[in-house]
C-alpha angles and dihedrals in degrees: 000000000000113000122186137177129217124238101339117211120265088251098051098058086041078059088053094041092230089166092062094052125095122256130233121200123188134176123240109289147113128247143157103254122177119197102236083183129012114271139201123194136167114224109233100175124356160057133254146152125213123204115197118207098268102359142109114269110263117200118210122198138176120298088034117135100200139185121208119192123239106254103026122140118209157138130268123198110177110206100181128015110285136218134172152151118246157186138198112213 
């Protein structure tokens, strides 16, 4: 299950040490994508929307803290062009 979390304080994201995590940027598109661990990121700019196999779409935005499980399969379909900080667990 993905959980996310709107708009985080400033010092929950300093206790995770966010700033210190690499940053990922990608373009709109839409691509297959499997979690091989779990993984964490902070959405910095951007729009998507992730669709899990067999799941409900889920739509990520800035300011999310989300969580992503190890092993799931989806869908991203990047609305508008995403970057974000993240961690892999």
């Amino acid at each position: 299950m993905i959980t996310i979390k709107t708009d985080p304080t400033a010092d929950e994201l300093q206790a995770l040490g966010v700033a210190d995590w690499p940053i990922w940027t990608k373009e709109v598109s839409r691509f297959d994508w499997t979690y091989e661990t779990e993984e964490t990121c902070y959405v910095l700019e951007g729009t998507v929307t992730v669709t899990p196999e067999g799941a409900e779409p889920v739509t990520i935005h800035a300011g999310d803290l989300v969580t992503f499980p190890k092993g799931m399969h989806c869908i991203w379909d990047i609305s508008a062009p995403i970057r974000k900080h993240y961690r892999f667990d």
